[in-house]
C-alpha positions as CSV (number, residue, x, y, z in Angstrom):
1,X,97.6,-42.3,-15.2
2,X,94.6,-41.0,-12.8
3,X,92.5,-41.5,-15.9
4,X,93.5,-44.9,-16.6
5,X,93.1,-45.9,-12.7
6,X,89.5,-44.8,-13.1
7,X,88.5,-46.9,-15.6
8,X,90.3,-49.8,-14.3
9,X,88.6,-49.4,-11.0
10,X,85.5,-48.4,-12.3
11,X,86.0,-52.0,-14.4
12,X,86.5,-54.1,-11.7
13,X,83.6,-52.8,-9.4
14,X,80.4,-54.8,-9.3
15,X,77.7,-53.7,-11.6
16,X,75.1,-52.3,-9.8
17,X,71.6,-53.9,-10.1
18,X,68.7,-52.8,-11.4
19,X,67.4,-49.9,-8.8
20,X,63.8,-50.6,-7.3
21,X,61.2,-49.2,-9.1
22,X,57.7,-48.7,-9.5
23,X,55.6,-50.2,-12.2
24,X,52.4,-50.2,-13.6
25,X,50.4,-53.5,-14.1
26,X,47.1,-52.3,-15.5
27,X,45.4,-50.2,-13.0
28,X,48.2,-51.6,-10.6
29,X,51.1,-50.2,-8.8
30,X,53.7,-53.0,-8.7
31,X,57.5,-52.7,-6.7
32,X,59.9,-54.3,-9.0
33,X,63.2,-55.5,-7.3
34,X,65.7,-57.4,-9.6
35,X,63.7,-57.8,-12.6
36,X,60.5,-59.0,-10.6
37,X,57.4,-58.0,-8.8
38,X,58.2,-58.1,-5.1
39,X,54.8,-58.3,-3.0
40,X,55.4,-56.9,0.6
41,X,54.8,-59.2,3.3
42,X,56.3,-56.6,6.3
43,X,56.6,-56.0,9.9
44,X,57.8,-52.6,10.9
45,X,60.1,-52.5,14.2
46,X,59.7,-50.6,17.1
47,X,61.3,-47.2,17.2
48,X,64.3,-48.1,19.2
49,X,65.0,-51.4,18.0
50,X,67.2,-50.9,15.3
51,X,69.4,-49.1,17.1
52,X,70.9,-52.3,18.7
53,X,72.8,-54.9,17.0
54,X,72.7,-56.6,19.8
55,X,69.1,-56.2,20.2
56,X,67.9,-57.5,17.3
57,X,70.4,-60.4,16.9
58,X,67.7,-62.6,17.5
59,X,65.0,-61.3,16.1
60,X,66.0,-61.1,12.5
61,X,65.7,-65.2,12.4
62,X,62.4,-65.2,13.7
63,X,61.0,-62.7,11.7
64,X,62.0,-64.8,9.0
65,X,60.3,-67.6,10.8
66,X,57.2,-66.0,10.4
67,X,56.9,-65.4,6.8
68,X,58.3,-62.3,6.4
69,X,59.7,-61.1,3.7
70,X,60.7,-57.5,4.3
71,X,61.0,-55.3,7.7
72,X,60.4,-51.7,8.3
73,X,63.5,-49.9,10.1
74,X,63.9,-46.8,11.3
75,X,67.5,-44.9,10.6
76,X,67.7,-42.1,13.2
77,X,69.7,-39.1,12.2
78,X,71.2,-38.7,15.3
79,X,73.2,-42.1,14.8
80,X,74.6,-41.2,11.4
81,X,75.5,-38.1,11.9
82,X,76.8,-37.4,16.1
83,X,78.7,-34.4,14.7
84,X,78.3,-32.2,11.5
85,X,79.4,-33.0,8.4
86,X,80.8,-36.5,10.0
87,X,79.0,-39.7,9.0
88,X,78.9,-43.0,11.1
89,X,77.7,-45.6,9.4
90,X,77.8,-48.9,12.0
91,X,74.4,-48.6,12.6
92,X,73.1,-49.1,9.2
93,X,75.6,-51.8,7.5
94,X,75.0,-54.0,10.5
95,X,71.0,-53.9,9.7
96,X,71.5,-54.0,6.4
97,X,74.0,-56.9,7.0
98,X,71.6,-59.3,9.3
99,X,68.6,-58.6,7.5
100,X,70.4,-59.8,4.4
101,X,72.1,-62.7,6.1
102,X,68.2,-63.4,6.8
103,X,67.1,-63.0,3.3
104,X,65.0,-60.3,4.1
105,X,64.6,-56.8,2.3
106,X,64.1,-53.7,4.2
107,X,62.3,-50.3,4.4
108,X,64.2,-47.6,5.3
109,X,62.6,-45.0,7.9
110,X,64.3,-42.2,7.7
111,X,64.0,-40.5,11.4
112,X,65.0,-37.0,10.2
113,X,63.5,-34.0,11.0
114,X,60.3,-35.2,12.3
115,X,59.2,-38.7,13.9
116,X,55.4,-38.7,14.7
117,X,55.5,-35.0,14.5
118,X,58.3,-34.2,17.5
119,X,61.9,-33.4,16.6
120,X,63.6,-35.9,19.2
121,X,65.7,-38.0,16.9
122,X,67.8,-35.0,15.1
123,X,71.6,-34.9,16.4
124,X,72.4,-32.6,19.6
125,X,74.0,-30.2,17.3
126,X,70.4,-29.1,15.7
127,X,68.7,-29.5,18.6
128,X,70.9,-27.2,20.6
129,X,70.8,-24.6,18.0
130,X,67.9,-22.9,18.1
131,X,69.8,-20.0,16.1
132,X,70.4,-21.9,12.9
133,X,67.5,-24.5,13.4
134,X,64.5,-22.8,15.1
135,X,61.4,-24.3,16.5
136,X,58.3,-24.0,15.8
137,X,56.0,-21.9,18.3
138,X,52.9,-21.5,19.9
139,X,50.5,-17.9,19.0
140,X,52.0,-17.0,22.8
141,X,55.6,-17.1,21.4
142,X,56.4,-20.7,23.0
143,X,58.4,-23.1,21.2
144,X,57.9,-26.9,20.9
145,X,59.7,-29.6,20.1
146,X,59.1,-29.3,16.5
147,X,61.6,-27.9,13.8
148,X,60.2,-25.2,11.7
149,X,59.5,-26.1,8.4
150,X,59.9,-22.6,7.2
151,X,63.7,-22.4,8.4
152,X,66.3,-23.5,5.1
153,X,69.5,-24.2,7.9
154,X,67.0,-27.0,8.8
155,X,66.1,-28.1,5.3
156,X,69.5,-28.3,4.0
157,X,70.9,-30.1,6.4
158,X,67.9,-32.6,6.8
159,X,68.5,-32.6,3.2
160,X,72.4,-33.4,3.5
161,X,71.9,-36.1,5.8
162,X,69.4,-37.9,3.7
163,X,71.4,-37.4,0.5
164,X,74.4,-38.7,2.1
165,X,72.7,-41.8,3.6
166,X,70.6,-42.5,0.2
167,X,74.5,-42.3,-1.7
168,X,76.1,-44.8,1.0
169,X,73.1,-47.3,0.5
170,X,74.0,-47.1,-3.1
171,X,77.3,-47.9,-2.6
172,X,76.9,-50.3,-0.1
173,X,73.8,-52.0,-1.0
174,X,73.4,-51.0,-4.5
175,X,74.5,-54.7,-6.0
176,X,72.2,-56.7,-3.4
177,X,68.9,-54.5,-3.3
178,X,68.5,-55.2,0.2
179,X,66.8,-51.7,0.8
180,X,63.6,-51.2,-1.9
181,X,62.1,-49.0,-0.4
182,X,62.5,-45.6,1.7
183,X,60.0,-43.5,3.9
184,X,60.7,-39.7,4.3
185,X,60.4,-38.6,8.0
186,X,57.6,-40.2,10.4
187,X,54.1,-39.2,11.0
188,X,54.7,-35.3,9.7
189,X,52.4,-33.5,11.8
190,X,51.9,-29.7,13.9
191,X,51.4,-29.9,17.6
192,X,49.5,-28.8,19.9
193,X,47.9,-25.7,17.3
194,X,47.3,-26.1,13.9
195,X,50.1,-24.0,12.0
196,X,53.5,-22.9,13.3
197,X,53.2,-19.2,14.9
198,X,57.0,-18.5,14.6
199,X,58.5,-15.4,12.6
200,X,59.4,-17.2,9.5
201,X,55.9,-18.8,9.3
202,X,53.9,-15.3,10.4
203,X,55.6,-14.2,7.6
204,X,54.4,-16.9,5.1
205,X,51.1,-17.1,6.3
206,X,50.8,-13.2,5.0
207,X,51.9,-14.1,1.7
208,X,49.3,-15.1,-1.1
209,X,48.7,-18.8,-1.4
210,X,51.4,-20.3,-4.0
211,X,50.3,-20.3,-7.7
212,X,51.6,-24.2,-7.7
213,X,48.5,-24.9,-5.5
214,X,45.9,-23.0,-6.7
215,X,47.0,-24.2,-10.4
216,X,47.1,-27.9,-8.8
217,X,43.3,-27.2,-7.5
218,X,42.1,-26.1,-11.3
219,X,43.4,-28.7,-12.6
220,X,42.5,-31.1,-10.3
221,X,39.1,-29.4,-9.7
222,X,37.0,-32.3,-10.9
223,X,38.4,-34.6,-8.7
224,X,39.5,-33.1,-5.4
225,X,38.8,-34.7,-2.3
226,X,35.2,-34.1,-1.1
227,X,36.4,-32.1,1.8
228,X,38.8,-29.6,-0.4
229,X,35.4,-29.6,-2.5
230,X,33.6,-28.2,0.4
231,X,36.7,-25.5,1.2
232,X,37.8,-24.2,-2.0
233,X,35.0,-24.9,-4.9
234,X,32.7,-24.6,-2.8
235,X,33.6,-21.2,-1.6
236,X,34.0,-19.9,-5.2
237,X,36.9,-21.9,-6.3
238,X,39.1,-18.4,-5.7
239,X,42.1,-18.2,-7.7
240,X,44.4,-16.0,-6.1
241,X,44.1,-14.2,-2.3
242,X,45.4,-14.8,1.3
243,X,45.0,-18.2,3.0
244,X,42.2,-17.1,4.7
245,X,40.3,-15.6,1.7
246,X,41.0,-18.6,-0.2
247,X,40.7,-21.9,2.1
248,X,38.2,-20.3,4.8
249,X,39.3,-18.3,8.1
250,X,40.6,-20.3,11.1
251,X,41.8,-23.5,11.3
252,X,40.5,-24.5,8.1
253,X,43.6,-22.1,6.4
254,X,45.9,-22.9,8.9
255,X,45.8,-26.9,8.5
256,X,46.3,-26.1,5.2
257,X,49.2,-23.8,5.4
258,X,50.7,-26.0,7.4
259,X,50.2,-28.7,5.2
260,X,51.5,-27.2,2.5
261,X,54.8,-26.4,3.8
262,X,55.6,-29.9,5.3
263,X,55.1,-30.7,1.5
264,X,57.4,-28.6,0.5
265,X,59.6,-29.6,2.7
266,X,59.3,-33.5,2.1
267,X,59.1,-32.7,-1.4
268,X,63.0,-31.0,-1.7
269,X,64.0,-33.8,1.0
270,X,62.9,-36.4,-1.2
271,X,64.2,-34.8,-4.1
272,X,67.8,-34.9,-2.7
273,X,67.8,-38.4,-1.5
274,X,67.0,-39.7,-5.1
275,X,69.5,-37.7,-7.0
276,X,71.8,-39.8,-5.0
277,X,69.9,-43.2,-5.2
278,X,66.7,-42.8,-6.8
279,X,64.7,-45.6,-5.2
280,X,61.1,-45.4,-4.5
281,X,60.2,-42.7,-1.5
282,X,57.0,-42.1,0.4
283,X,55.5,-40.3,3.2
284,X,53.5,-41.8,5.5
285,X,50.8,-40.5,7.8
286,X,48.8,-40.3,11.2
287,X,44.9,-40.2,10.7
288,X,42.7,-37.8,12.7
289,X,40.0,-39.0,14.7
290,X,36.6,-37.9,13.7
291,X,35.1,-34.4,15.1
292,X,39.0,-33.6,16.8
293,X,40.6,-30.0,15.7
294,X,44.1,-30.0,13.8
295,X,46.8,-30.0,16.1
296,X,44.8,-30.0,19.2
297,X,43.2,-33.4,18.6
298,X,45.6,-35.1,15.8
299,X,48.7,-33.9,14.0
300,X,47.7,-30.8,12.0
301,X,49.1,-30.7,8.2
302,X,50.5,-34.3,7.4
303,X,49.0,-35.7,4.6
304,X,45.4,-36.6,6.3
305,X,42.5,-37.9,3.5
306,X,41.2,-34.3,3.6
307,X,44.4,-32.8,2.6
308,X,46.0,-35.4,0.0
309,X,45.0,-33.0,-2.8
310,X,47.3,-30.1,-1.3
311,X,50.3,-32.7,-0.8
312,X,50.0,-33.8,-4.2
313,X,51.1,-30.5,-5.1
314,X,53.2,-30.0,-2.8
315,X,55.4,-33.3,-3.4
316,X,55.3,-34.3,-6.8
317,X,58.7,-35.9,-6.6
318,X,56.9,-38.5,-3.6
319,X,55.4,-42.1,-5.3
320,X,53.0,-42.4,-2.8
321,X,51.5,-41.7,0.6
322,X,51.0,-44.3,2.8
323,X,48.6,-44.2,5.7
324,X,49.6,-45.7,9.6
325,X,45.9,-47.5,10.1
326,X,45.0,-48.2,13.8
327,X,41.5,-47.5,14.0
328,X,38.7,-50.1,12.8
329,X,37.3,-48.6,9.9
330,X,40.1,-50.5,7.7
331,X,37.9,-50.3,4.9
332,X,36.8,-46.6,4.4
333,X,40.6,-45.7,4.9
334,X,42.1,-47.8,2.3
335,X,39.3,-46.7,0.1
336,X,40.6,-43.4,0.2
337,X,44.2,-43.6,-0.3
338,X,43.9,-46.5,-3.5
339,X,43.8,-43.5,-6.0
340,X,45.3,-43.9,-9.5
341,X,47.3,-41.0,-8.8
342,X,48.0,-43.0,-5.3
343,X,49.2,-46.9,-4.8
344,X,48.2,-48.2,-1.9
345,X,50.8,-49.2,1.0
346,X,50.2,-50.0,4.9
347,X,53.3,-49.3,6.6
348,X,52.6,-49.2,9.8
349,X,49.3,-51.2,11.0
350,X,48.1,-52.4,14.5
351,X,49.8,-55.0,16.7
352,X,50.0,-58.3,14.9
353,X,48.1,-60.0,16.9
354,X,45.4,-57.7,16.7
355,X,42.2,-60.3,15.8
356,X,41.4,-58.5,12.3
357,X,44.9,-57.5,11.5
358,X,45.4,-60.8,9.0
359,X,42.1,-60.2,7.3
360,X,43.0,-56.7,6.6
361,X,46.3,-57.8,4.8
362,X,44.4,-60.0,2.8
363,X,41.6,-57.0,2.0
364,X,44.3,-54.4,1.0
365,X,46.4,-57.0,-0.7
366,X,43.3,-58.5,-2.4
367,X,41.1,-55.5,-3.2
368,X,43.2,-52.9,-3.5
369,X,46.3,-54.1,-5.0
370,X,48.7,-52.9,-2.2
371,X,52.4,-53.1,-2.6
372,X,52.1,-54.6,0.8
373,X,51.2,-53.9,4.7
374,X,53.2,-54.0,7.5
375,X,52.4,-54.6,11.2
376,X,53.5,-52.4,13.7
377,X,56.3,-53.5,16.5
378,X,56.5,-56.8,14.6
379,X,59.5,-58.2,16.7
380,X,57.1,-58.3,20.0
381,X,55.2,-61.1,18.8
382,X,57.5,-63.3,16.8
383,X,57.7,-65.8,19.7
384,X,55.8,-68.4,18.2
385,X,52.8,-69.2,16.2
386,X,50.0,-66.7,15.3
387,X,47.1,-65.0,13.2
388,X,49.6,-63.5,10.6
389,X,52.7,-65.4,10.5
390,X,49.8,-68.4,9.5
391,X,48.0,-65.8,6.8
392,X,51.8,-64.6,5.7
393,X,52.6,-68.6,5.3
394,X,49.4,-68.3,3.0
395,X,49.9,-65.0,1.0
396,X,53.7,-66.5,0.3
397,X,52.2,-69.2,-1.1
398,X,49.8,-67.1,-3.4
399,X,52.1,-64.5,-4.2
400,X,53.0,-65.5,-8.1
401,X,49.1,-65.7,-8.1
402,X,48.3,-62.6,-6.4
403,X,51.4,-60.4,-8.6
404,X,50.2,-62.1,-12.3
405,X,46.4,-60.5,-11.4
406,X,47.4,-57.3,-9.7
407,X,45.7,-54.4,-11.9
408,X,43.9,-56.8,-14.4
409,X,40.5,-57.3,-13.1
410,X,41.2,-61.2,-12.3
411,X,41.1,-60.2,-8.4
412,X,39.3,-59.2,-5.3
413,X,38.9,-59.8,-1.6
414,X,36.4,-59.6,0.9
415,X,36.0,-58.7,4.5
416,X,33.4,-57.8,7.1
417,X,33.0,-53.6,7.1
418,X,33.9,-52.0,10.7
419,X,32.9,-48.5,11.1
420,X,35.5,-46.1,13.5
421,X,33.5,-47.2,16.8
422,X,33.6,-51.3,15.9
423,X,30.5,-52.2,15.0
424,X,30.6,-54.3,11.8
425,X,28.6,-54.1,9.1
426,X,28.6,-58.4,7.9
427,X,25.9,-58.3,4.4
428,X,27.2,-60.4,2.0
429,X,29.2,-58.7,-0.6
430,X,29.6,-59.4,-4.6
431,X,31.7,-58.9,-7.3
432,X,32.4,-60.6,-11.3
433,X,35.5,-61.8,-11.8
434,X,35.7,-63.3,-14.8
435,X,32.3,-64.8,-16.1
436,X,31.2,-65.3,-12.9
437,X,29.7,-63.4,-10.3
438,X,30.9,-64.3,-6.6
439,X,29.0,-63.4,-3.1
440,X,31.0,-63.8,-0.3
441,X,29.3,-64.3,2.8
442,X,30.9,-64.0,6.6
443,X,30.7,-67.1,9.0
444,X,28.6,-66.8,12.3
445,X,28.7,-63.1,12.8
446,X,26.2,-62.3,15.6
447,X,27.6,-59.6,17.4
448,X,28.0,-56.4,15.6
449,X,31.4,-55.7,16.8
450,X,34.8,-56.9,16.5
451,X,35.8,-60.3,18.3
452,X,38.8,-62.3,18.2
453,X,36.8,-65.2,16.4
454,X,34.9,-63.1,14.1
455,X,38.1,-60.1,13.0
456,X,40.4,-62.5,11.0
457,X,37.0,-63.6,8.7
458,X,37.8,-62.9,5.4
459,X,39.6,-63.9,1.7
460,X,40.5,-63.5,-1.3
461,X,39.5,-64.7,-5.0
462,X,42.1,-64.9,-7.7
463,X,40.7,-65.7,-11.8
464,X,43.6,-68.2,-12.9
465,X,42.3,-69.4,-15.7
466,X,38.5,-68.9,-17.9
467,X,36.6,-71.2,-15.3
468,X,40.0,-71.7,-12.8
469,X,39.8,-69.8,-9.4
470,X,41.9,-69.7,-6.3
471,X,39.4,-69.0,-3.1
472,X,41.6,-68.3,0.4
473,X,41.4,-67.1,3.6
474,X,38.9,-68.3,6.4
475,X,35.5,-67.7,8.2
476,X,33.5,-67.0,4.6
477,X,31.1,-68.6,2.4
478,X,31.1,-68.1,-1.5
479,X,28.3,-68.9,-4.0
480,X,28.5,-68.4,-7.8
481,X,26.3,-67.5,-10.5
482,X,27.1,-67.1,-14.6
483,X,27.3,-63.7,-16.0
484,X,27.0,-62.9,-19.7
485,X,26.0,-65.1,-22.8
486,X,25.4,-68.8,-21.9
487,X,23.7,-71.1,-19.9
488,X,21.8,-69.8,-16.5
489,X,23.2,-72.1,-13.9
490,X,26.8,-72.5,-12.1
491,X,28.2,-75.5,-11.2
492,X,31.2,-76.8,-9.5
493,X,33.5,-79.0,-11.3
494,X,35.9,-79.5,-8.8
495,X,36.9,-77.8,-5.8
496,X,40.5,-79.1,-3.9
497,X,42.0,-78.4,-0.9
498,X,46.0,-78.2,-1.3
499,X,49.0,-75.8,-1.2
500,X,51.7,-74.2,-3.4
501,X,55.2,-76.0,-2.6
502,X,58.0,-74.3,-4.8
503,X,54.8,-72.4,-6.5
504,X,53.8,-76.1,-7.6
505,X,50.3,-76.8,-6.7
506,X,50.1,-79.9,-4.6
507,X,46.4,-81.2,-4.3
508,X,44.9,-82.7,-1.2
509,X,41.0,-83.4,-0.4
510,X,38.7,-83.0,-3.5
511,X,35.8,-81.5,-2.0
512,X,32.8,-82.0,-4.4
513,X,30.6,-83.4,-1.3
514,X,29.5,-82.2,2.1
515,X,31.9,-79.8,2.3
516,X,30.5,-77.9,-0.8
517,X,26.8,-78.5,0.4
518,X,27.0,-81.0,-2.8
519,X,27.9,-78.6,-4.9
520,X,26.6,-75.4,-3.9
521,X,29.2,-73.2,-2.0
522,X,32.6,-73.2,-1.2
523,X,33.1,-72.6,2.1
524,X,36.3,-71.9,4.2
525,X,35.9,-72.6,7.8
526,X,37.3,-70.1,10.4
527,X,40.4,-70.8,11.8
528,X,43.6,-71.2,9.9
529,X,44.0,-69.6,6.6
530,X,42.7,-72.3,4.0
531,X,43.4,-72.4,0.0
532,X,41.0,-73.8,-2.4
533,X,41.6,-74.6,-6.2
534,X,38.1,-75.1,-7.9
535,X,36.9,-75.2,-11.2
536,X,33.2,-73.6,-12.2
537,X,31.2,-75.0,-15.3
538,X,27.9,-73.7,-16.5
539,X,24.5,-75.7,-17.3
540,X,21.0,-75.4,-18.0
């Protein structure tokens, strides 16, 4: 009888869908959500946000307003589970319920252990516990407000929590896909010293350094990270010996000690979250400002450019890491975290209406292939029009575009280069696509800094067919020449001003006159976000 009301239930349950996944497009990382390529077009939510129904109510409308199609949320242990072993569940139904209502997909954040380093979002029952859950301390024996890595109390029932929370998604959302994607933990980082002096971690840091890392670094030897170059090849590429002996003495062992356990760490966390709903997990990170020491002047040990190579070995079961970019020097970061070990995501960027915020979606979407990028505190500035809800409208439009090219070679974008203290570096930049090669040149660009007029100068070139581009964006200039067999000269056959309605294109100038320089540009003026449909042809 209990056998036969099994099946019957288990016939009359919804089928679940497809479960979000990653997959490769050529050299590209693509998220697949019912059967199709979803490109993120995000905003992530301020910390406390979520937390409120009520709050948010209107919000989730406007977001939607602005082109978004999927929001970052944070889900903060403390909510889900007030006591142990006893789930509440309100506050993550009701987001998952009004951001589909919106036709929006989400991010989950998973506020666990850690949120930008500090421990203040775990229930009262681990933080009162210092027994079962310790804290990390200082070399003088203080303790922060920072779970110990090292303690298993705190990794199993981080681990529980996540597990349980990743099961009731699947059974709540696992017919809709309204969550595709989930981050482990916030900004994993050591404060205010580089490595965790506590018992448990003394005793670690006396242990050899794991065979799992040094066989990682062998392997891997050829194309570590320049700075694990300089600390372990460098130094004689040891294969066995005490942090110290190996990494170097100092900080420079400690950041990685400390490094390696968070991996460890997010790497069981995540493991248990996708044995109960595998979708795509990732970690994301807070850079370090150049010349500051670990933990003093940044969070020591998350997974920083210098230390991806010790995180990869750490947390194979992660998809990706995903860096939190607020300093100029978009460029150079992205740069380093597009790896093809590595797909590039932004989850967390500056302010929206930061003045090169939209020009570095379009560089990360258009260069790099990025699943997507995703403002910070998005719901602050959805009160009416700006820089990226107009760019989102655009990248919407391009989207089928953008996803057929991803990883093929057919793609690139360009954008003025900003170096960490603002000054930009504006030359012209080139690339082929195709049979032709493109230089992209920036409009106006006198000062050598950032300015509202000049950050959002930038686009994007998408091959669409032999001689068929797509040019977009704003404040650039793009010239043409052949490359290959053929005639010598480029020419434009047409160029069109228009839009994508229902992905139809729908024509509006033809531009084959002054605003080509008769023929011998394309040029998009600053200001809104512009898309031109232009056909090249070759002469003599």
């Amino acid at each position: 009888m209990i056998r036969a009301l099994l099946l019957a239930a288990a016939l009359s349950a919804p089928a679940l869908a497809d479960v979000p996944a990653l997959r490769k497009q050529g050299t590209a990382t693509q998220l697949i959500v019912g059967g199709k390529p979803l490109l993120i077009l995000g905003g992530e939510l301020g910390n406390s946000s979520a937390s409120s129904a009520a709050y948010m109510a209107p919000h989730w409308p406007r977001l939607k307003a602005m082109h978004l199609n999927t929001v970052l949320a944070p889900v903060a242990w403390e909510l889900i589970e007030p006591r142990e072993g006893q789930y509440d569940w309100s506050s993550v139904d009701q987001m998952v319920k009004a951001a589909r209502a919106n036709d929006l997909k989400l991010v989950i954040l998973w506020f666990g252990a850690w949120k930008n380093s500090m421990s203040t979002y775990v229930p009262a029952w681990v933080k009162r516990d210092q027994a079962r859950f310790p804290r990390a301390q200082q070399p003088n024996g203080q303790g922060v407000d920072i779970l110990s890595a090292m303690a298993p109390e705190t990794l199993a029932a981080d681990s529980r929590a996540y597990a349980a929370l990743m099961a009731h998604l699947k059974a709540t959302d696992g017919t809709d896909n309204t969550v595709v994607m989930v981050q482990v933990e916030n900004e994993i980082g050591m404060l205010p010293v580089a490595r965790d002096h506590g018992p448990l971690a003394e005793a670690a840091f006396r242990q050899p350094v794991p065979k799992q890392l040094i066989d990682y670094l062998v392997a891997h030897r050829a194309t570590l990270v320049p700075e694990m170059q300089r600390m372990w090849a460098d130094r004689g590429a040891p294969v066995e010996g005490s942090w110290e002996a190996v990494f170097g003495p100092g900080d420079a062992a400690a950041e990685v000690f400390t490094a390696w356990h968070y991996a460890r760490f997010a790497d069981a966390l995540t493991a248990a979250g996708k044995a109960a709903y595998p979708l795509p997990m990732y970690v994301n990170v807070a850079l370090n400002r150049p010349g500051r020491e670990p933990g003093v002047g940044y969070p020591s040990g998350g997974p920083l450019p210098q230390l991806i190579d010790v995180w990869k070995a750490g947390a194979p079961s992660l998809d990706l890491i995903a860096p939190d970019i607020y300093f100029p020097n978009f460029v150079d970061i992205v740069g380093r975290y597009k790896r093809s070990d590595n797909p590039l995501f932004i989850p967390e960027a500056n302010n929206a209406d930061r003045a090169d915020g939209p020009a570095n979606a379009i560089y990360a979407i258009g260069k790099h292939d990025a699943i997507g990028f995703s403002p910070f505190s998005i719901e602050s500035i959805d009160g009416g029009p700006n820089r990226l809800a107009d760019t989102y409208a655009g990248l919407e439009q391009l989207a089928p575009a953008i996803l057929a090219a991803q990883g093929l070679g057919r793609m690139s974008a360009f954008k003025p280069r900003a170096l960490y203290d603002e000054t930009v570096v504006a030359e012209p930049a080139s690339e082929t696509i195709g049979d032709y090669r493109f230089t992209v040149s920036f409009a106006d660009i006198q000062k050598p800094v950032i300015t509202p007029e000049t950050g959002g100068y930038g686009g994007m070139i998408i091959q669409t067919g032999p001689e068929d581009y797509l040019i977009a964006g704003q404040g650039i200039t793009v010239t043409f020449a052949p490359v290959g067999d053929g005639p010598p000269l480029a020419g434009i056959d047409s160029a069109y001003e228009g839009k994508f309605v229902d992905g139809r294109w729908v024509a509006g100038r033809l531009l084959n006159g002054d605003q080509t320089h008769q023929g011998r540009h394309i040029r998009l003026a600053p200001g809104p976000f512009q898309i031109q449909k232009i056909r090249l042809y070759r002469y003599r």
